[in-house]
C-alpha positions, 0 to 999 in steps of 0.5 A: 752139316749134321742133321737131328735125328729126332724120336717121335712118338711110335704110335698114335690113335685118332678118333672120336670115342677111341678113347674107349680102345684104352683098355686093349692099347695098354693090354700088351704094356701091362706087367704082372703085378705092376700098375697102371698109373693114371695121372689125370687133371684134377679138373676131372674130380668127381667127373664121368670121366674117372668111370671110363678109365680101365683099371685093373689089378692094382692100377691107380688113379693120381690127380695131378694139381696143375693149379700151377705148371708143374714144378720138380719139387712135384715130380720128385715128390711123386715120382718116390711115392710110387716107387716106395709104393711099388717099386716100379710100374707099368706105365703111366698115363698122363689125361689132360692138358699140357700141364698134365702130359708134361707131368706125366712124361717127367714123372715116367723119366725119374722111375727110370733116372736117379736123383732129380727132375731138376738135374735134367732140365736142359737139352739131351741129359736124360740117360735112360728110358722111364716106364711106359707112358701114354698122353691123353690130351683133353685140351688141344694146342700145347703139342705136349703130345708130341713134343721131346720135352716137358716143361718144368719149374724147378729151383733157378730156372723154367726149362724142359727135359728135352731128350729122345727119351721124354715123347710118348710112347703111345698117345690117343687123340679123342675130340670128345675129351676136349667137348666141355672146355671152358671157352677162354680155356680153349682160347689161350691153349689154341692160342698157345698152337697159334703163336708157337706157329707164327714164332716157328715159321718166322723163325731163322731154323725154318725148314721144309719139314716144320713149315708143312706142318706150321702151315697147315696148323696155322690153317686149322687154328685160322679155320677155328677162331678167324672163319667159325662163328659158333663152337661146334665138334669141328672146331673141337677136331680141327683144334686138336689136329692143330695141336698135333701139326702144330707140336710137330712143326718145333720138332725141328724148329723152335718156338720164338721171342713170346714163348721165351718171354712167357718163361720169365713170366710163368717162372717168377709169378705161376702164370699158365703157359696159354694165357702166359703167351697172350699176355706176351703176344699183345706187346710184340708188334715190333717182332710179329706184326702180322701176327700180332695184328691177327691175334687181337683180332682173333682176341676180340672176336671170340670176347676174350678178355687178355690180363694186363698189369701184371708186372705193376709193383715187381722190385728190381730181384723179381724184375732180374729173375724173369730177365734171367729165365728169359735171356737163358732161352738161348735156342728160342732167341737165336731162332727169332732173331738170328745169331746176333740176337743177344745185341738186339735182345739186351737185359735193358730191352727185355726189362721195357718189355716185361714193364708193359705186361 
């Protein structure tokens, strides 16, 4: 048997206000004339924040729009503009949710990769290293920080550039980032950490590894949205070691049957990964009871509201296009249900599903 020889992310700095040590991080990254990019969330306009920021020289801020998840077409684009600008960069620094540090991770990638984002969407297809790059996460769940991929839509298919090259180089962990996030915010991205959790230690690629790190993520989210009855910085701690634990548990696992699902969702309609995956989840007593239980319990004591009716009214091709997305999902479904999952999982199967979104 051959074991995976995973690239994980070479440092990491936690801590409430070490976000204030960003300046002496990058310091020894930086390289004569070339900037520092930093792709912050758009959420952050007009903000504190932005004063916060060390920029020097000919540094940079780009506001990510993640209205909607990252597409190729937007790393492609971005990724030239700083090229044509510069030539190339010193790094760049990705602050905000997983829809931000999936951004910068891809547009890192194509300052060191020809031709499009697109074309490395798949598993170990990037060839070279891209420019320094450090994640800054100011919501916690997604395990973006720590992942080896980055979600993108692009033309035929949602799929991340999963490769050994896509982790960051450095991140920083500051639960003060995360103090003024809206609630069902918080909710759906900590609900993302919870459910990839329940799908990677219920899942045929189990291992000790993952399931040390699954367990004790799934502890934190239990210790957050179960026991807690206000939000308080603790929750904001405990949330943001979730995420971590939590990304590191897939590293040698997967995620399962509502993460695949979700895919097929977010390709055809835009839906954000973290309500992507409650809107699934609500509907998969039949793969997770015990999970499913626990989360509408969970939905119900924090009052958060889980959209429904999503799929009314979609023709046959929009109906074929989330099939396709999904069913292409192949290690996220051999995960949940085995090697033979493609005679439990039929296109038929799939379809009731997605009627009851």
């Amino acid at each position: 048997m051959k074991f995976r020889n995973f690239k994980m992310v070479d440092y990491v700095v936690y801590g409430r206000g070490c976000f204030n040590q960003l300046d002496e991080i990058i310091a020894t990254r930086r390289k004569e004339n070339k900037p520092m990019i930093f792709l912050v969330d758009h959420y952050f306009e007009g903000k504190a924040l932005l004063n916060r920021i060390p920029l020097r020289g000919n540094d940079k801020i780009v506001f990510a729009d993640v209205t909607y998840e990252p597409k190729t077409t937007q790393v492609d684009k971005l990724a030239q503009q700083l090229k044509d600008e510069f030539g190339t960069v010193s790094g760049i620094i990705g602050i905000g949710g997983g829809s931000t540090m999936d951004l910068a991770k891809a547009v890192s990638l194509m300052m060191g990769n020809p031709g499009s984002s697109a074309d490395y969407q798949g598993w170990d297809l990037v060839k070279f290293p891209g420019v320094y790059k450090v994640g800054i996460p100011t919501l916690s769940g997604t395990g973006a920080e720590v992942s080896r991929t980055c979600v993108l839509t692009g033309p035929t298919r949602k799929l991340g550039m999963n490769s050994d090259f896509t982790p960051f180089d450095q991140i920083v962990l500051d639960p003060e980032l995360t103090a003024n996030a809206p609630m069902n915010q918080r909710f759906y991205t900590g609900m993302d950490c919870y459910i990839h959790c329940i799908e990677s230690l219920e899942g045929t690629y189990l291992n000790e590894f993952s399931k040390s790190y699954g367990e004790k993520a799934l502890e934190l989210c239990r210790d957050v949205f179960v026991k807690k009855q206000l939000w308080d910085d603790e929750c904001d701690d405990k949330l943001m070691m979730a995420s971590y634990a939590g990304g590191m548990s897939i590293a040698y696992s997967q995620v399962g049957v509502a993460h695949a699902v979700s895919y097929g969702l977010s390709y055809l309609l835009g839906t954000k990964h973290g309500i992507g995956n409650c809107i699934v989840m609500n509907h998969l007593e039949e793969y997770y009871p015990a999970g499913v239980k626990e989360f509408k319990y969970m939905v119900e004591k924090n009052q958060i509201e889980i959209p429904t009716g999503l799929c009314k009214g979609l023709s046959e091709e929009d109906f074929e296009k989330m099939i396709n997305v999904s069913i292409g999902m192949k290690p996220l479904w051999e995960n949940a249900l085995g090697k033979d999952w493609e005679k439990i999982m039929t296109r038929e199967k799939l379809r009731a599903l997605f009627e009851k979104l």
